[in-house]
C-alpha positions in Angstrom: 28.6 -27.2 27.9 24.5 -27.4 27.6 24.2 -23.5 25.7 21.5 -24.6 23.0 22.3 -21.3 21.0 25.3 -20.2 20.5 26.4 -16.5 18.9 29.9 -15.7 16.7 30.7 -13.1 14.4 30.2 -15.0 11.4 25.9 -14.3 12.3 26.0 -10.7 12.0 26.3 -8.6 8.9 27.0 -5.0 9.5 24.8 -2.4 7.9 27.1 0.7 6.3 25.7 3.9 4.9 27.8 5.9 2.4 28.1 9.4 1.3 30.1 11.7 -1.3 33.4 12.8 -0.6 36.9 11.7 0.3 37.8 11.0 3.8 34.4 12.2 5.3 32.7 10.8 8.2 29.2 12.5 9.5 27.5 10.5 12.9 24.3 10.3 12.6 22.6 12.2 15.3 19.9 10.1 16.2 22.2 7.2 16.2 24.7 7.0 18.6 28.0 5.3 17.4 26.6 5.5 13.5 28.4 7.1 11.4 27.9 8.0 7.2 31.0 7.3 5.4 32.2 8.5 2.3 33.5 5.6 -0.1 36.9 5.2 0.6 35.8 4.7 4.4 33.2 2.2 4.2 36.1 0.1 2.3 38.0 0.2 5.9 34.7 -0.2 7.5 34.5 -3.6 5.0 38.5 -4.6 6.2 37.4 -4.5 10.0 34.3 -6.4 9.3 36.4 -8.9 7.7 38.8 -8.9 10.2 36.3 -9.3 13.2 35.2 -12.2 11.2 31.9 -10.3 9.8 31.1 -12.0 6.5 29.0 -9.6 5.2 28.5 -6.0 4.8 24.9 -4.3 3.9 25.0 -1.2 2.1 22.7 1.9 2.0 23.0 5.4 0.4 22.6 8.4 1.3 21.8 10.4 -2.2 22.2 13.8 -2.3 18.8 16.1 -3.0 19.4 17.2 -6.1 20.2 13.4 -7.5 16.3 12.6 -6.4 13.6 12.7 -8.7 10.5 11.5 -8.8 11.1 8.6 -10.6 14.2 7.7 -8.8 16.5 7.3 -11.5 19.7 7.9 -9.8 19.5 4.1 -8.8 20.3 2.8 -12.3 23.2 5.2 -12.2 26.5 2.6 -12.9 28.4 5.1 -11.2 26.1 5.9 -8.3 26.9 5.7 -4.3 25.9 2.2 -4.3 27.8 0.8 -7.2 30.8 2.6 -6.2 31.1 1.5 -3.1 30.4 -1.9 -3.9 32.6 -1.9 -6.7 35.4 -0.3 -4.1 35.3 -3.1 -1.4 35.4 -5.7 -4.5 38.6 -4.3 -5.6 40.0 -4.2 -2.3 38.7 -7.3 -0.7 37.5 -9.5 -3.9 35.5 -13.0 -1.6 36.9 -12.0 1.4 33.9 -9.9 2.7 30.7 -10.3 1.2 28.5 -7.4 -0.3 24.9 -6.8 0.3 22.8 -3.7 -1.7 19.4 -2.6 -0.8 16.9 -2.6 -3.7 14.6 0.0 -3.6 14.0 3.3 -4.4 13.5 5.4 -1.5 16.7 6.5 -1.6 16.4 8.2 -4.7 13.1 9.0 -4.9 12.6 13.1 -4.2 9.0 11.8 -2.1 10.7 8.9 -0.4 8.3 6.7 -1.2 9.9 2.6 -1.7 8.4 3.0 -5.4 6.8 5.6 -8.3 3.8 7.2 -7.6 0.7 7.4 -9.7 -1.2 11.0 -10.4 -3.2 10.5 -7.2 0.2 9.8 -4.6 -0.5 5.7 -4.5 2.7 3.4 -4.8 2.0 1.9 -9.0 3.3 -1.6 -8.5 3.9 -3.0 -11.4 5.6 0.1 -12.6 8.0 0.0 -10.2 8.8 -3.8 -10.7 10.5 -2.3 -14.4 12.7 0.2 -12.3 13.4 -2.4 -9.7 14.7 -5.0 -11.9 17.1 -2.5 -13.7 18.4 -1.3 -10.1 19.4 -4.9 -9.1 21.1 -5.5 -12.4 22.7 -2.4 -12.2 24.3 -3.6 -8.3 25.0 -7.1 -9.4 26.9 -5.5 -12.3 29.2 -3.9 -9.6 29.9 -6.6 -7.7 27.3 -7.4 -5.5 27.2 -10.6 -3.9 23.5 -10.6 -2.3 20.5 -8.5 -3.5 18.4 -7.7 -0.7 14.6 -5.7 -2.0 13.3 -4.3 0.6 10.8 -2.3 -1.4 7.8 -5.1 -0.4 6.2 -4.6 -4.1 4.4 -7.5 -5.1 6.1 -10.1 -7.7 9.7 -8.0 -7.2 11.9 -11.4 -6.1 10.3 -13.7 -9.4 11.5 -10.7 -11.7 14.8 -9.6 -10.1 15.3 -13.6 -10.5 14.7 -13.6 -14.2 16.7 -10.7 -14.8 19.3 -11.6 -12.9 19.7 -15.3 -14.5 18.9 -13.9 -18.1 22.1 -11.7 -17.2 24.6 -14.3 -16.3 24.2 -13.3 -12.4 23.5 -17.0 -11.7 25.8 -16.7 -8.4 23.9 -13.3 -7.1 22.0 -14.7 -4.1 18.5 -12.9 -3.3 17.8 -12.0 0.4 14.1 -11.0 0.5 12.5 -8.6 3.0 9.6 -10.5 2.6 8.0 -9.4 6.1 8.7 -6.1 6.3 6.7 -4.5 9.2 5.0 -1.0 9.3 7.2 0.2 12.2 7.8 2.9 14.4 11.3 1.6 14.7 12.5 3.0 11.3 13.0 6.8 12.6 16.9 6.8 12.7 17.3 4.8 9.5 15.3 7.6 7.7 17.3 9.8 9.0 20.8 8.4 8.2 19.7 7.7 4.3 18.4 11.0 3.9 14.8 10.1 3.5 13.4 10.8 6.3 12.4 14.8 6.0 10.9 13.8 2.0 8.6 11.0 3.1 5.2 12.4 1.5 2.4 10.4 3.3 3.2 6.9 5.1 3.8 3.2 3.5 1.2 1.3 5.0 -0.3 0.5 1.4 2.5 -1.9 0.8 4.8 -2.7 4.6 2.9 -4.8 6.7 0.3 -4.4 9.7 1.9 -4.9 12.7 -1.2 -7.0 14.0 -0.8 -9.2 11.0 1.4 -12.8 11.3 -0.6 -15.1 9.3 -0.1 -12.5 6.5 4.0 -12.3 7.0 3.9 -16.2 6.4 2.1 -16.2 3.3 4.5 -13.5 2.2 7.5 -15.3 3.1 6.1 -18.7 0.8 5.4 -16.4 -2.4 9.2 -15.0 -2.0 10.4 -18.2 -1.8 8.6 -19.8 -4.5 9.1 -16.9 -7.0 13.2 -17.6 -6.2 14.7 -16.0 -2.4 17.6 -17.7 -1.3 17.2 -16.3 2.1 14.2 -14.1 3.6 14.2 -11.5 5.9 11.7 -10.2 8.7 12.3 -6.5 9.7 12.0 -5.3 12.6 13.6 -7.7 14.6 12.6 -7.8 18.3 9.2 -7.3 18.0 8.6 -9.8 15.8 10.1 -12.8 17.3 6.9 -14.9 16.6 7.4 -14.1 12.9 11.1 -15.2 12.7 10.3 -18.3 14.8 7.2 -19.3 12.8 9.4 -18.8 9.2 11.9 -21.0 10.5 9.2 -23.6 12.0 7.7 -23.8 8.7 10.3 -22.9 5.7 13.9 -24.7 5.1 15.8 -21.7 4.3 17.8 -19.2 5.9 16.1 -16.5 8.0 17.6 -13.1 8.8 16.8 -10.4 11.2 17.3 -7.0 11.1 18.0 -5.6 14.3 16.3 -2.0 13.0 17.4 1.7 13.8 15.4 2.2 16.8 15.7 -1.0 18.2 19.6 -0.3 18.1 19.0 3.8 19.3 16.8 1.9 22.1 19.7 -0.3 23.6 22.0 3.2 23.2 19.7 5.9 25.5 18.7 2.9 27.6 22.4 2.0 28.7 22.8 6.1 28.7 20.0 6.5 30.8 21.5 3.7 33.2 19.1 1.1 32.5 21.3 -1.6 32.5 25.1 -2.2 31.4 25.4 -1.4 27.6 27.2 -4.9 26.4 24.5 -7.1 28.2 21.7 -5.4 27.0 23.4 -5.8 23.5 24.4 -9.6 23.7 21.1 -10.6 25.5 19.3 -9.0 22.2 21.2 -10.0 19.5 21.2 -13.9 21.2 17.6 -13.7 21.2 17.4 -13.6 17.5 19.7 -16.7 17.2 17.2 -18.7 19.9 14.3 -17.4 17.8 16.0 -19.3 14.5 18.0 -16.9 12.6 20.6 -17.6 10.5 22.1 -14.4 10.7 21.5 -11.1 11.9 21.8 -7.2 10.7 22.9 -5.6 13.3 24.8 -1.6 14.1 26.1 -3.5 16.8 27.7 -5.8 14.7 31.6 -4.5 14.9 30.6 -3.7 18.8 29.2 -7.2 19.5 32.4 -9.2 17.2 35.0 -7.6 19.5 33.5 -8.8 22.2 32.9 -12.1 21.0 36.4 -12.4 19.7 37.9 -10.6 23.0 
């Protein structure tokens, strides 16, 4: 009767990566329970989440080596992992399960970097703003329902915003990363997208400091005023300060994602017989919600949604 925060299904959207093939599945090693699906799965992956209640599914590619190049063009590809996916789950589901794509170009760059390098290795901004823009057209052409950069290139959410309302995408929502850490948490994601092996050098020139919160905030204004409809901080845990000071100080919708190590953390704790798996899993997830997210990406999603329906 006197819960202040509450947690349901409809907080979580699920993140889903996708491979080539028919009727292939490939866990991912280095996280327990993941698993890469090959199109036609990550359309039943989209049914469950829509039958748990999930309203949202986030998408992320893993491109095979010889689509990389250095300037990551596979990503304006119509027919590419990403746009046939989302395409897929439209056809199936149409408005009953929303669609979220990643914008950025790390998972078809042949270095791994977010971006397109210059002659001396450094992330060229402004040239990857062109490539960007064509990329989020090329999703929202497909179907997508939310655009989520998480590239963290400067003036990327004003420009996916023009070229998206210049297109007739008026409807296409933007979810920014707009404080998207430096972390040591990202290890298993690398490694489920394919990335992780290519990465020349680090991305400290353009993710943030982890000592840094006054910087995340003035982040989070510019994405706002150049257009987000929703902003993101990434990772989750760590940075409760960060979501709670967003939602303090901006009237939109904040979002968490509950990152690959933080979810491979909860996994070899329980293993390790830490604590009881479930608990662990509930206690973090409603610690994002008392924090002041709207919603939270989450592995656990499907995991946590059972039990919350159960």
């Amino acid at each position: 009767m006197v819960r202040e925060n509450s947690l349901s299904p409809a907080d979580l959207i699920w993140p889903l990566f996708i491979i080539e093939g028919e009727g292939a599945e490939q866990p991912v090693a280095s996280l327990p329970g993941v698993s890469r699906w090959s199109v036609d799965g990550i359309v039943e992956r989209a049914k469950e989440a829509r039958d748990l209640g999930i309203p949202c599914v986030a998408l992320f590619p893993n491109t095979q080596p010889e689509k990389r190049s250095d300037d990551g063009s596979e990503a304006l590809n119509p027919d590419n992992l990403m746009c046939r996916a989302t395409k897929a789950i439209k056809d199936a589901l149409g408005d009953e399960i929303g669609v979220l794509t990643d914008v950025a170009l790390d998972p078809y760059t042949s270095h791994g970097q977010d971006g397109l390098l210059s002659d001396k290795g450094y992330v060229e901004n402004d040239r990857t703003l062109e490539v960007l823009t064509k990329q989020s057209l090329n999703q929202a052409n497909a179907g997508a329902d939310i655009i989520a950069p998480s590239d963290m290139m400067d003036g990327r959410v004003g420009a996916i915003r023009d070229t998206l309302e210049h297109a007739d995408h008026h409807n296409v929502q933007i979810m920014a990363y707009s404080a998207k850490y430096a972390s040591a948490f990202y290890g298993p994601f690398r490694d489920a997208v394919g990335s992780g092996g290519l990465l020349k050098g680090d991305k400290k020139t353009y993710q943030m400091d982890p000592a840094n919160s006054d910087e995340a905030i003035r982040e989070i204004a510019m994405d706002i005023a150049e257009g987000a409809d929703s902003v993101m901080v990434k990772p989750g845990l760590a940075y409760l300060d960060i979501i709670y000071r967003a939602k303090s100080q901006f009237d939109v919708p904040v979002y968490a994602y509950q990152v690959s190590g933080e979810y491979a953390l909860v996994k070899a704790g329980a293993a390790a017989g830490v604590g009881d798996h479930d608990a662990l899993m509930m206690e973090k997830l409603v610690a994002f919600k008392r924090a002041g997210c709207s919603g939270i990406l989450s592995y656990f999603a499907a995991d946590a949604a059972k039990l919350l329906q159960g």
